[in-house]
PyMOL Python script that loads the backbone (N, CA, C, O; Angstrom):
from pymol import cmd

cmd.read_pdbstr("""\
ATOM      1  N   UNK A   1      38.797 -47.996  47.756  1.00  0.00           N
ATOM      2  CA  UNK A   1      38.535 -46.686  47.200  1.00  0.00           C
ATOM      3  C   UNK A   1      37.125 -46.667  46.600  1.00  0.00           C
ATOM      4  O   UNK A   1      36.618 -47.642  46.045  1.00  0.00           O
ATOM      5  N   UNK A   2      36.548 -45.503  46.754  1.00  0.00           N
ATOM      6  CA  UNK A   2      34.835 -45.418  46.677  1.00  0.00           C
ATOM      7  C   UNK A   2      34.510 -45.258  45.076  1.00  0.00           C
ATOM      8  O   UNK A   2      34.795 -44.071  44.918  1.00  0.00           O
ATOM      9  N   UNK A   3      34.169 -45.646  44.045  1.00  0.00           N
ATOM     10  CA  UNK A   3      34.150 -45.641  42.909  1.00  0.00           C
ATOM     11  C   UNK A   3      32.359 -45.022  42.734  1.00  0.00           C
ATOM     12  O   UNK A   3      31.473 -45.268  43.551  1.00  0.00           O
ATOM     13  N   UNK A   4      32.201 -44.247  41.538  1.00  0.00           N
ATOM     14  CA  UNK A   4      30.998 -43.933  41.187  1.00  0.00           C
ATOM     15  C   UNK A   4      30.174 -44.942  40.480  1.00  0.00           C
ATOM     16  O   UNK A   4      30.813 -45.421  39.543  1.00  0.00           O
ATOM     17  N   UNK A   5      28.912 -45.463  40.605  1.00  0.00           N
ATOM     18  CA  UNK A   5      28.062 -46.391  40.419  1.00  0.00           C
ATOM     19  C   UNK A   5      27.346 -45.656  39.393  1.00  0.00           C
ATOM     20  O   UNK A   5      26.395 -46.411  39.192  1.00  0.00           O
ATOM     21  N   UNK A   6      27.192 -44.636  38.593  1.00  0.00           N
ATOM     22  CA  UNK A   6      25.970 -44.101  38.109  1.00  0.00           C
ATOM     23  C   UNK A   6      26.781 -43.567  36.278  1.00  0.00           C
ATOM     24  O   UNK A   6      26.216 -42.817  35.482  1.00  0.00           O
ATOM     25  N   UNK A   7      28.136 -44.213  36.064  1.00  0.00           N
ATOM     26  CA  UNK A   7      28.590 -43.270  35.151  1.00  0.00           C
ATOM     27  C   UNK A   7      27.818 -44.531  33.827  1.00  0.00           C
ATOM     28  O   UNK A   7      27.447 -44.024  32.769  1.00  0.00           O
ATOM     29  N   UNK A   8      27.670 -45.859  33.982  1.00  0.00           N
ATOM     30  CA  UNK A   8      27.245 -46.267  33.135  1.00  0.00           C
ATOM     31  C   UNK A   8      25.902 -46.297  32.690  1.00  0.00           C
ATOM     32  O   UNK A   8      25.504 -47.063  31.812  1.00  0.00           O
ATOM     33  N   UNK A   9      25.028 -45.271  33.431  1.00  0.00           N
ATOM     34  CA  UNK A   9      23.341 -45.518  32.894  1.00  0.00           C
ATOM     35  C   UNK A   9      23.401 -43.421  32.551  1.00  0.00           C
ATOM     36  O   UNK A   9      22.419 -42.691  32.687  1.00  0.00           O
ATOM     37  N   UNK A  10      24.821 -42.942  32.115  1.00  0.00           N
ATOM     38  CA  UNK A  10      24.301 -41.448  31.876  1.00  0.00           C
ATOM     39  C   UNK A  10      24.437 -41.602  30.599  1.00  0.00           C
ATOM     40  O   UNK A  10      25.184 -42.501  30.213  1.00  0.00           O
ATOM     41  N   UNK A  11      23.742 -40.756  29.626  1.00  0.00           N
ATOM     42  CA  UNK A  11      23.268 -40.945  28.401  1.00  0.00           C
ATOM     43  C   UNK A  11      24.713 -40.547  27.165  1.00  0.00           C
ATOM     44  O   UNK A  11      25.788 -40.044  27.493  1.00  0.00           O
ATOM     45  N   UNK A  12      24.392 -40.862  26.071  1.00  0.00           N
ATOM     46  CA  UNK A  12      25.600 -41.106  25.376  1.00  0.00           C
ATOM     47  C   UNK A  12      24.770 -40.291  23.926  1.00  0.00           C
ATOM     48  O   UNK A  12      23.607 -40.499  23.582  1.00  0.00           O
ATOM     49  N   UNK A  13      25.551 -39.546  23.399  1.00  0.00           N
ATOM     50  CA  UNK A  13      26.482 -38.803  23.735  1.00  0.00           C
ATOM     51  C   UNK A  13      26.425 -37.696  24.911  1.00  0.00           C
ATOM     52  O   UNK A  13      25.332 -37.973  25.405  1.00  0.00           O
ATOM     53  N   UNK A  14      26.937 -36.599  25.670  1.00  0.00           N
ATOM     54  CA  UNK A  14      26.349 -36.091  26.696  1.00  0.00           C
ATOM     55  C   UNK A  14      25.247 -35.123  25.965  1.00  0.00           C
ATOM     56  O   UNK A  14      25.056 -34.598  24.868  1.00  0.00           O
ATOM     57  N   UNK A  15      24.598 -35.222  27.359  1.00  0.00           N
ATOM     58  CA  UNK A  15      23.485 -33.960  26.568  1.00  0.00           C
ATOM     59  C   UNK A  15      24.143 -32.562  26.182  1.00  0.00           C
ATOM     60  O   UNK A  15      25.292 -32.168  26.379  1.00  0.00           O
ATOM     61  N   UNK A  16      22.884 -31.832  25.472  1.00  0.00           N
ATOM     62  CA  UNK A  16      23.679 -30.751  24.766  1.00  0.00           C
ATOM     63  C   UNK A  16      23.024 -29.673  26.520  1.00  0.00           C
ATOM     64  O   UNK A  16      22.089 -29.782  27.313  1.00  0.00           O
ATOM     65  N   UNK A  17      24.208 -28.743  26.336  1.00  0.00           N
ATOM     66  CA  UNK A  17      23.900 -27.503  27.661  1.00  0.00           C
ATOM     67  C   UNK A  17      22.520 -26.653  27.284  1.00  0.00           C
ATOM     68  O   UNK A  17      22.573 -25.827  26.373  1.00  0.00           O
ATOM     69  N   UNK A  18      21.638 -26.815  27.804  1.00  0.00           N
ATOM     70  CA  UNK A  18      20.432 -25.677  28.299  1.00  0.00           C
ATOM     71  C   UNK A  18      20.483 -24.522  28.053  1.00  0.00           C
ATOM     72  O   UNK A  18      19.679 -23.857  27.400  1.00  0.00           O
ATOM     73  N   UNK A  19      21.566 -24.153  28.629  1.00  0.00           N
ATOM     74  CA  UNK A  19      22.052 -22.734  28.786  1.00  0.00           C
ATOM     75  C   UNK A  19      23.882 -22.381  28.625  1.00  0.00           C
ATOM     76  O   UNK A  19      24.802 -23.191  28.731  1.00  0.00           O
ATOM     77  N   UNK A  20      23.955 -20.926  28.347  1.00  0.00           N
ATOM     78  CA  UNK A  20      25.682 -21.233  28.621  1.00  0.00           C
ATOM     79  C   UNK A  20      25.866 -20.571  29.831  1.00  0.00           C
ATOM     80  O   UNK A  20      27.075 -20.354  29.913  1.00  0.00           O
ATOM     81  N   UNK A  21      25.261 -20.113  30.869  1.00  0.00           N
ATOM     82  CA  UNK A  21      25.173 -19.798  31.988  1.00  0.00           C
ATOM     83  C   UNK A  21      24.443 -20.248  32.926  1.00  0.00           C
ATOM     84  O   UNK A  21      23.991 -21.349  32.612  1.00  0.00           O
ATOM     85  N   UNK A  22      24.086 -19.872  34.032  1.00  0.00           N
ATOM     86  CA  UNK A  22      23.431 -20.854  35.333  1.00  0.00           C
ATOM     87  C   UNK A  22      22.290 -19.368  35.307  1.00  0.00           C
ATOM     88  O   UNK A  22      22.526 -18.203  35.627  1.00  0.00           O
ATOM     89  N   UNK A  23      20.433 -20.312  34.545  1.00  0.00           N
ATOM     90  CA  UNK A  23      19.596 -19.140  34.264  1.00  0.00           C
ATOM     91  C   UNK A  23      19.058 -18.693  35.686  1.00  0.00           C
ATOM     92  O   UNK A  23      18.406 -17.652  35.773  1.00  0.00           O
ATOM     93  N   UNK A  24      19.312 -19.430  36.746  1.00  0.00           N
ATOM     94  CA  UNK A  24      18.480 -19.073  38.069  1.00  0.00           C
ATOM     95  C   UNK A  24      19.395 -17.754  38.970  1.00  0.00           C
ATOM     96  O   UNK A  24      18.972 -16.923  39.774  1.00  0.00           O
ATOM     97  N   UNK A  25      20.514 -17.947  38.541  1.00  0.00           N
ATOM     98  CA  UNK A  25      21.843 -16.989  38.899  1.00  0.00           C
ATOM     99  C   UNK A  25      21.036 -15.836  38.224  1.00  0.00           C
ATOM    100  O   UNK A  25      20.420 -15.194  39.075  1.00  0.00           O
ATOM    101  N   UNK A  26      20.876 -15.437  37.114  1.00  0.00           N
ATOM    102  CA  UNK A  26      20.420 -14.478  36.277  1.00  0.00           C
ATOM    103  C   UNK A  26      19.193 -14.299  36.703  1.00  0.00           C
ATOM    104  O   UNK A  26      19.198 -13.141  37.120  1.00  0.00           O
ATOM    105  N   UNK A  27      18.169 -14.726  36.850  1.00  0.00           N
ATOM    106  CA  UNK A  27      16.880 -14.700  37.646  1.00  0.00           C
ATOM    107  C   UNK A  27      16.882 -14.030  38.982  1.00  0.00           C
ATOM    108  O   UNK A  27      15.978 -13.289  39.368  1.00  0.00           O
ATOM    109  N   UNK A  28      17.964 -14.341  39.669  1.00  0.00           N
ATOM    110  CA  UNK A  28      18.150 -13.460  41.155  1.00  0.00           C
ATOM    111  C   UNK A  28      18.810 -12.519  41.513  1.00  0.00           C
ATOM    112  O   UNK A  28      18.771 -11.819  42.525  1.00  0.00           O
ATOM    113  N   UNK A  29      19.971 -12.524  39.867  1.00  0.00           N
ATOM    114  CA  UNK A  29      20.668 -11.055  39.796  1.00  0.00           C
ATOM    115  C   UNK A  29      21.772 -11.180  40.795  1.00  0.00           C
ATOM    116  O   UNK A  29      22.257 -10.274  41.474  1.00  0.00           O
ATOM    117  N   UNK A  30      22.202 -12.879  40.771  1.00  0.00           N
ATOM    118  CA  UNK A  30      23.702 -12.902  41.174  1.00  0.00           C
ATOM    119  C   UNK A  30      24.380 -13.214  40.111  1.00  0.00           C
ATOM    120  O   UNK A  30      23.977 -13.133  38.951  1.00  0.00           O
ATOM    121  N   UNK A  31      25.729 -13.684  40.587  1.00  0.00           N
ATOM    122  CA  UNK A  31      26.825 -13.706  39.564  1.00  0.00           C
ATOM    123  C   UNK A  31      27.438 -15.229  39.916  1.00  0.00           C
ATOM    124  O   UNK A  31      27.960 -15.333  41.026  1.00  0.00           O
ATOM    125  N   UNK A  32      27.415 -16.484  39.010  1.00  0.00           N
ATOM    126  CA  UNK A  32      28.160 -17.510  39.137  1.00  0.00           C
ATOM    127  C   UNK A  32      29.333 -17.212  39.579  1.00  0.00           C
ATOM    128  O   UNK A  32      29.858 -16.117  39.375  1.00  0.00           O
ATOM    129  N   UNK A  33      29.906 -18.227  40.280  1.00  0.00           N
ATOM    130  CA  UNK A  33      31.539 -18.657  40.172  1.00  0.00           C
ATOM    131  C   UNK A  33      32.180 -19.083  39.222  1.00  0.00           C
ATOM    132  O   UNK A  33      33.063 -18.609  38.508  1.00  0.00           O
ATOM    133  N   UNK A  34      31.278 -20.710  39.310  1.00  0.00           N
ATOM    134  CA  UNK A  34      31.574 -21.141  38.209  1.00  0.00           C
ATOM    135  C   UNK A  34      30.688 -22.734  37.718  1.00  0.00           C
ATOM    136  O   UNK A  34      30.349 -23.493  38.625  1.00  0.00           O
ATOM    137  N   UNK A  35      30.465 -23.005  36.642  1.00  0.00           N
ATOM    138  CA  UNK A  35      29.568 -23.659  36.051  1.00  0.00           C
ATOM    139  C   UNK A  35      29.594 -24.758  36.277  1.00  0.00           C
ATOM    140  O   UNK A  35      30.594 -25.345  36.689  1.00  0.00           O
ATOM    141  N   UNK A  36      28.266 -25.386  36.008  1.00  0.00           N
ATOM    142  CA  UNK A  36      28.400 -27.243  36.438  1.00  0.00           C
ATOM    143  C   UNK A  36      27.315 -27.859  35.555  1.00  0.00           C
ATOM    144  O   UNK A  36      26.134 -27.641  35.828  1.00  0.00           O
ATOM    145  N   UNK A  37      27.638 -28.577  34.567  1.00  0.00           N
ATOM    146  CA  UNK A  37      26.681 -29.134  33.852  1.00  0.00           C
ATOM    147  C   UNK A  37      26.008 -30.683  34.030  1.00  0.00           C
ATOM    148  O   UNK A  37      26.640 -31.673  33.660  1.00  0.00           O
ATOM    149  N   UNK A  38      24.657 -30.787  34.636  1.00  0.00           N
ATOM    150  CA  UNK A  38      24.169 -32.012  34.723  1.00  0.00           C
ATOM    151  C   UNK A  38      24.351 -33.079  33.232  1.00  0.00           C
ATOM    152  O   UNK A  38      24.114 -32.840  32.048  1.00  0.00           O
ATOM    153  N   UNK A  39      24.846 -34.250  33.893  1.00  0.00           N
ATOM    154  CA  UNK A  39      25.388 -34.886  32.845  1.00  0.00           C
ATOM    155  C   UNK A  39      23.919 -35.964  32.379  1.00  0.00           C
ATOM    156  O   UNK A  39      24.023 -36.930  31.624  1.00  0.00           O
ATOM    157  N   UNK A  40      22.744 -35.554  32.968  1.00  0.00           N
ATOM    158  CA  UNK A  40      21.827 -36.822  32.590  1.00  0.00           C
ATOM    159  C   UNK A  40      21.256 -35.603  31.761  1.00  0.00           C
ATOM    160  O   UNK A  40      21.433 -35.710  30.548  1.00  0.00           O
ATOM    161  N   UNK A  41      20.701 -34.635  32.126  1.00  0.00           N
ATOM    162  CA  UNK A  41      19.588 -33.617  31.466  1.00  0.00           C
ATOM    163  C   UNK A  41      20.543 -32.114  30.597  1.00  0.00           C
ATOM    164  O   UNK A  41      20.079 -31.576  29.592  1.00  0.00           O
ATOM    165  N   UNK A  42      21.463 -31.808  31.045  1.00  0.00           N
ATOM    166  CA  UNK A  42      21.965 -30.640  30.669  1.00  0.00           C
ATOM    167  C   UNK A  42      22.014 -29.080  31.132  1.00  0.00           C
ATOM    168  O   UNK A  42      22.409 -27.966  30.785  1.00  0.00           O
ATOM    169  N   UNK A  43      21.386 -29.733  32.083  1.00  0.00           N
ATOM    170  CA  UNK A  43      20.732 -28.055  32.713  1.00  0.00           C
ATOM    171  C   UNK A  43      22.576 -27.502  33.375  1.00  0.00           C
ATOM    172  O   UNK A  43      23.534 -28.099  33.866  1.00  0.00           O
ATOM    173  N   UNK A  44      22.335 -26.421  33.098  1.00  0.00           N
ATOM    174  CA  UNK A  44      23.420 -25.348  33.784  1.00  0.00           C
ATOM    175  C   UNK A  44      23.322 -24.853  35.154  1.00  0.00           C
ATOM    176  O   UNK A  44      22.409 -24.080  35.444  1.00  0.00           O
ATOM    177  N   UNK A  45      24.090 -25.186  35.931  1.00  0.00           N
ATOM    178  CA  UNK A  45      23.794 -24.653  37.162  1.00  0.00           C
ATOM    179  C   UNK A  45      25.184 -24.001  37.721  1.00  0.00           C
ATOM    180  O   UNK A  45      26.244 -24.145  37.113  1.00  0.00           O
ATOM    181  N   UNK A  46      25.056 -23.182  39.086  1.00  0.00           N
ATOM    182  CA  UNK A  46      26.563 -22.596  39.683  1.00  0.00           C
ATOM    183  C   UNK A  46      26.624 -23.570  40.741  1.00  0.00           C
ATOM    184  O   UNK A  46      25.768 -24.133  41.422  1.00  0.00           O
ATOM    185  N   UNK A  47      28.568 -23.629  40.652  1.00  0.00           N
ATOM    186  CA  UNK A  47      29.112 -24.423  42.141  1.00  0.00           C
ATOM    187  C   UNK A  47      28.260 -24.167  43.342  1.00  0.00           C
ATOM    188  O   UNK A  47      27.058 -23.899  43.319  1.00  0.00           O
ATOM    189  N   UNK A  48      28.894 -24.263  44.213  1.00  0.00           N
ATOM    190  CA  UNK A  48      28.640 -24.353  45.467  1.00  0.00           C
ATOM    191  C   UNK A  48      29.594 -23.267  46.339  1.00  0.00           C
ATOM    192  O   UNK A  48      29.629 -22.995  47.539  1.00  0.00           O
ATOM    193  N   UNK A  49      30.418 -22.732  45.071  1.00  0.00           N
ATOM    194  CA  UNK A  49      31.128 -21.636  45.896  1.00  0.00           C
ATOM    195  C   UNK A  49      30.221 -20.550  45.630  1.00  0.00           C
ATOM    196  O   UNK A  49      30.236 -19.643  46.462  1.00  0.00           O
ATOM    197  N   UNK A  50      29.308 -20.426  44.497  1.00  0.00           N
ATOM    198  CA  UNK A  50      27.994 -19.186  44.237  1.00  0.00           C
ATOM    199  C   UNK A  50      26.923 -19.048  45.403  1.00  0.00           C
ATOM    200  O   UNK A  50      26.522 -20.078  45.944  1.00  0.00           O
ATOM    201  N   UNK A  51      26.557 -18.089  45.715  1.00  0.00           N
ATOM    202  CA  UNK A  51      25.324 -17.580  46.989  1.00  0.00           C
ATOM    203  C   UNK A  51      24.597 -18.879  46.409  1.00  0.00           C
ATOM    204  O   UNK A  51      24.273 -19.589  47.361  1.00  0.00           O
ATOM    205  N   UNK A  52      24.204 -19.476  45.119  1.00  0.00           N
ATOM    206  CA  UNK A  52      22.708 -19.958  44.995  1.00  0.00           C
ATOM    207  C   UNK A  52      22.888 -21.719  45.069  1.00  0.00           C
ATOM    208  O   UNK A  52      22.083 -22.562  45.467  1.00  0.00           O
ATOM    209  N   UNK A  53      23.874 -21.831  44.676  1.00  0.00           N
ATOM    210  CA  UNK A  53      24.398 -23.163  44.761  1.00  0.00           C
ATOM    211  C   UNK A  53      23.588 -24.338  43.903  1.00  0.00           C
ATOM    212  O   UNK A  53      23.189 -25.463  44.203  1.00  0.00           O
ATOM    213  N   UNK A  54      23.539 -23.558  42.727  1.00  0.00           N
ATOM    214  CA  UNK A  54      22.143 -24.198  41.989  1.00  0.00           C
ATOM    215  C   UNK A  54      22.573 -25.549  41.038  1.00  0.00           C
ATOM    216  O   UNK A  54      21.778 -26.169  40.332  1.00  0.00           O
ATOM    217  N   UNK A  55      23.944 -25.836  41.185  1.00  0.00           N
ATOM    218  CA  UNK A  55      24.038 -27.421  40.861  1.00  0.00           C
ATOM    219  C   UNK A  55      23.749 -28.035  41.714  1.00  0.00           C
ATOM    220  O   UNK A  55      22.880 -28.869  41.460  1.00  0.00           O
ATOM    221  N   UNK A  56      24.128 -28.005  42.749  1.00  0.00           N
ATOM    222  CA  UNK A  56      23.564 -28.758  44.007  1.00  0.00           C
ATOM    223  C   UNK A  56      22.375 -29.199  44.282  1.00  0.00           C
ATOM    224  O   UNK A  56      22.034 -30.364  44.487  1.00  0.00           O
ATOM    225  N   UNK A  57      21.355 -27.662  44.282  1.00  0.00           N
ATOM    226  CA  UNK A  57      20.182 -27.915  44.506  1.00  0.00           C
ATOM    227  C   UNK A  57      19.411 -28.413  43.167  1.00  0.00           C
ATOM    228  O   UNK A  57      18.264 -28.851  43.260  1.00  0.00           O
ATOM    229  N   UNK A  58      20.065 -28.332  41.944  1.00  0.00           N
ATOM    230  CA  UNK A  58      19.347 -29.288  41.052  1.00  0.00           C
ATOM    231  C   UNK A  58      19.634 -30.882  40.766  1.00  0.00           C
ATOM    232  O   UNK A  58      19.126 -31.521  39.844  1.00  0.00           O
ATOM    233  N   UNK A  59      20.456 -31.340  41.644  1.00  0.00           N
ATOM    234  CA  UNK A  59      20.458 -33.007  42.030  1.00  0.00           C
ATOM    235  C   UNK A  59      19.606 -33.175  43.178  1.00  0.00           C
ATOM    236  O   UNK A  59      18.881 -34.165  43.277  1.00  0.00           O
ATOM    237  N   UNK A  60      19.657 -32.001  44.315  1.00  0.00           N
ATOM    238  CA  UNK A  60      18.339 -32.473  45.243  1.00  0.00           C
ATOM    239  C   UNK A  60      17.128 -32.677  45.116  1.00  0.00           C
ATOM    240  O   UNK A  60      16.290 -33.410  45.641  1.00  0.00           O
ATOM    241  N   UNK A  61      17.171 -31.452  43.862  1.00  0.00           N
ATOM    242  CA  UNK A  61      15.313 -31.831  43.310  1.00  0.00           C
ATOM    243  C   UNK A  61      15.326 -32.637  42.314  1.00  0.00           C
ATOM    244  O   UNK A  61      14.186 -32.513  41.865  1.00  0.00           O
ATOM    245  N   UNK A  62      15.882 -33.405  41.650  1.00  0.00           N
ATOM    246  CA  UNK A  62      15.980 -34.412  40.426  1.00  0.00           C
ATOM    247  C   UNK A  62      16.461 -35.445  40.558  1.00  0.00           C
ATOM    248  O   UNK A  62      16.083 -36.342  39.804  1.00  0.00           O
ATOM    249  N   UNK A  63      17.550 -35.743  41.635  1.00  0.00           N
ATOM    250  CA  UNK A  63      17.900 -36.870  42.051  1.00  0.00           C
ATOM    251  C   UNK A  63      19.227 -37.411  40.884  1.00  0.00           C
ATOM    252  O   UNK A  63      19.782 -38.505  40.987  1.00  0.00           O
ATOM    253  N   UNK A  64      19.543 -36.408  39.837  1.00  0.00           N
ATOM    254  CA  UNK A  64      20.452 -36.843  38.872  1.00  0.00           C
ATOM    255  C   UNK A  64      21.638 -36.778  39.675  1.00  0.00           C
ATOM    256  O   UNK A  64      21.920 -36.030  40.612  1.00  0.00           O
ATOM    257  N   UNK A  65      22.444 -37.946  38.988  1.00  0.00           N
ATOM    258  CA  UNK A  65      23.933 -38.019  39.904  1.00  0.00           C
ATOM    259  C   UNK A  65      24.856 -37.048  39.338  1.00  0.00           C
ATOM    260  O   UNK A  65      24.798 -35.860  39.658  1.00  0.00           O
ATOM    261  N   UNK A  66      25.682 -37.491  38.535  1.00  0.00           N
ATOM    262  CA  UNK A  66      26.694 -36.675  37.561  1.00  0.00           C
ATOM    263  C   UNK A  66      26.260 -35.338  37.052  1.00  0.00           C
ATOM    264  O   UNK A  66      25.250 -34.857  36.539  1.00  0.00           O
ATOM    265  N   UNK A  67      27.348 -34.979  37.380  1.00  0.00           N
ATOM    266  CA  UNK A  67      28.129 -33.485  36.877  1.00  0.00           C
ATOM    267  C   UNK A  67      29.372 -33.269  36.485  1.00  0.00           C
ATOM    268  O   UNK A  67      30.349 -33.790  37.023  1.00  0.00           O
ATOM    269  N   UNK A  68      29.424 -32.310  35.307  1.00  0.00           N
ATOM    270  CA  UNK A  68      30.830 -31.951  35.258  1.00  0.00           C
ATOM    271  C   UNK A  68      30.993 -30.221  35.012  1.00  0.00           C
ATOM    272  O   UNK A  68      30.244 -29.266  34.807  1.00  0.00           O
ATOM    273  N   UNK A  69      32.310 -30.451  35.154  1.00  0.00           N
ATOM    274  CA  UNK A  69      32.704 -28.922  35.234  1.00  0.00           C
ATOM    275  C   UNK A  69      32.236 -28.311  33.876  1.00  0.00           C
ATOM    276  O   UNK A  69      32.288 -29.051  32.894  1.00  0.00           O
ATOM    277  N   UNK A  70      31.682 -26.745  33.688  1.00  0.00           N
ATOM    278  CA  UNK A  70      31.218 -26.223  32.673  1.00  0.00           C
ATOM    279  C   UNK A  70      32.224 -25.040  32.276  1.00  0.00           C
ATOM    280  O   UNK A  70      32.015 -24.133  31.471  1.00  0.00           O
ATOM    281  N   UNK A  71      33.510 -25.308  33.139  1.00  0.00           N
ATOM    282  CA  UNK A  71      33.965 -24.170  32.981  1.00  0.00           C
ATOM    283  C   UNK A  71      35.340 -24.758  31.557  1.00  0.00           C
ATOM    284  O   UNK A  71      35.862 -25.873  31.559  1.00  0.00           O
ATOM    285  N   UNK A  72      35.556 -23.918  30.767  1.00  0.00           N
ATOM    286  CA  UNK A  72      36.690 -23.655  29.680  1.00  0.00           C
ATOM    287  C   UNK A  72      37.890 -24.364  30.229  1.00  0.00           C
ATOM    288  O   UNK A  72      38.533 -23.770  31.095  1.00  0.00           O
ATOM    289  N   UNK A  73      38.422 -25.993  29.700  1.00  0.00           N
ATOM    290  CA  UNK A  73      39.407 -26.253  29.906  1.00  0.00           C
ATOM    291  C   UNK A  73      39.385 -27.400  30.924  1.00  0.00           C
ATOM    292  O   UNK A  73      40.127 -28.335  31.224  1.00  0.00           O
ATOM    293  N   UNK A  74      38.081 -26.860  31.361  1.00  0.00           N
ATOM    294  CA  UNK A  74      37.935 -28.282  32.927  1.00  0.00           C
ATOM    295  C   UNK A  74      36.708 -29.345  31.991  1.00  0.00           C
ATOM    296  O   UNK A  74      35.843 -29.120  31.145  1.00  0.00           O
ATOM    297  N   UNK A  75      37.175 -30.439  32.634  1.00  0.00           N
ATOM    298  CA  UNK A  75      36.980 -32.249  32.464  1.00  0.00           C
ATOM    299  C   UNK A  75      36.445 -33.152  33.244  1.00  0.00           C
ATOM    300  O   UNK A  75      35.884 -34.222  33.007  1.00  0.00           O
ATOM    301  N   UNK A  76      36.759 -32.422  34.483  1.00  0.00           N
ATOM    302  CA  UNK A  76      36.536 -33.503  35.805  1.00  0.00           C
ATOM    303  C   UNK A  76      34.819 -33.375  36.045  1.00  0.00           C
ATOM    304  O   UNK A  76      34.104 -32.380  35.924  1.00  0.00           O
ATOM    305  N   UNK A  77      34.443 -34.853  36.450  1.00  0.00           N
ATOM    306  CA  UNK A  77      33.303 -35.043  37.076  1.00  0.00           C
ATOM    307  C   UNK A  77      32.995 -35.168  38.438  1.00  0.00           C
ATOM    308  O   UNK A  77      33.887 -35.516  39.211  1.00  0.00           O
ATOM    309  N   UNK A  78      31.937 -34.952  38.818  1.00  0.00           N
ATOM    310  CA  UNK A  78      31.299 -34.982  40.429  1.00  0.00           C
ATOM    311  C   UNK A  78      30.312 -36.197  40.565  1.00  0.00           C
ATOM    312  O   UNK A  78      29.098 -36.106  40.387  1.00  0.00           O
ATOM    313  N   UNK A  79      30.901 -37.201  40.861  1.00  0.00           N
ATOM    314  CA  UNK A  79      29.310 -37.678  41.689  1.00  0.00           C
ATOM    315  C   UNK A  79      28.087 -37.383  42.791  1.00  0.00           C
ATOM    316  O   UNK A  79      28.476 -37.883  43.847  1.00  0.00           O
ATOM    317  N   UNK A  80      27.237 -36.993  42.917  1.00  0.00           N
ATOM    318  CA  UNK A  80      27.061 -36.341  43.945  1.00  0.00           C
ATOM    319  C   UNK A  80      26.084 -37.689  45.254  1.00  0.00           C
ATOM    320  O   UNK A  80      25.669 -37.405  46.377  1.00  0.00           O
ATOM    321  N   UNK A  81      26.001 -38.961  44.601  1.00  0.00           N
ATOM    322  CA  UNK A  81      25.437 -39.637  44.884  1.00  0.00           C
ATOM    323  C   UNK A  81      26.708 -40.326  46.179  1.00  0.00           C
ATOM    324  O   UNK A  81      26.624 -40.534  47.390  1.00  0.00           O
ATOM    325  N   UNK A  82      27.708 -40.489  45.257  1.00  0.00           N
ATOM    326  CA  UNK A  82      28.641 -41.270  45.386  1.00  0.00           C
ATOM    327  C   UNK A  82      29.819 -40.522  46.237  1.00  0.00           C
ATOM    328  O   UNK A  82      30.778 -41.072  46.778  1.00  0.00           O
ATOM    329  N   UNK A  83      29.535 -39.264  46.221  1.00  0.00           N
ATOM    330  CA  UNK A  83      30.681 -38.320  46.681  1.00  0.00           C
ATOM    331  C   UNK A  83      32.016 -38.762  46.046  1.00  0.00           C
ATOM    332  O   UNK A  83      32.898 -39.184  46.794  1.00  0.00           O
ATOM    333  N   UNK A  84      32.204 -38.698  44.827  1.00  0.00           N
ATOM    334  CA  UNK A  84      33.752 -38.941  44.367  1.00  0.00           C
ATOM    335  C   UNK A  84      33.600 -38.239  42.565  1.00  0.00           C
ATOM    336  O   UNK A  84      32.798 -37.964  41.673  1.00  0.00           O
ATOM    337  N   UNK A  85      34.994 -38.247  42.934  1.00  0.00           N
ATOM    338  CA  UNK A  85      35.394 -37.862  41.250  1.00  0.00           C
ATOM    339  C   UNK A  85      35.402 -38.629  40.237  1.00  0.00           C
ATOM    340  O   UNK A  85      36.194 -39.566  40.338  1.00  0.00           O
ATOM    341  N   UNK A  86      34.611 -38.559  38.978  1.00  0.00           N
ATOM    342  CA  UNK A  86      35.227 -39.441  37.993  1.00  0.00           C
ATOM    343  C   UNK A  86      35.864 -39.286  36.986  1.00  0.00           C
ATOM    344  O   UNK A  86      36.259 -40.263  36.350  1.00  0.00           O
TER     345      UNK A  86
END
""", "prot")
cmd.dss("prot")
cmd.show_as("cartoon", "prot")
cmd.util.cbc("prot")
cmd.orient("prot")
């Protein structure tokens, strides 16, 4: 089973959120799905179910691994390096 390699060099405590919304969503005058918070820097971005897909594309341009859900109630993490949950 594929385990994530990157959860022990992300910073402690997590960073604080950027934003409480995804600001590039608001910049283009769409509407998130739903939230994803980079776990090295903090930046706010939308899933991949949003037109902009701007968590995604902010590990392509930064190369940060981890994410977690930004949404109320959710816990779970994304590797995006690693493709798995942590």
């Amino acid at each position: 089973m594929r385990q994530c390699t990157h959860t022990g060099t992300l910073p402690r405590p997590e960073p604080e959120p950027r934003s409480r919304t995804c600001p590039e969503c608001l910049a283009e005058g769409t509407h998130p799905v739903h939230l994803r918070l980079c776990l090295t820097c903090g930046n706010v971005g939308c899933c991949d179910s949003s037109p902009g897909r701007h968590a995604t594309r902010h590990h392509e341009r930064t190369g940060h691994p981890v994410m977690r859900s930004y949404e109320p109630g959710e816990d779970w993490r994304w590797c995006f390096v690693d493709h798995v949950l942590v």
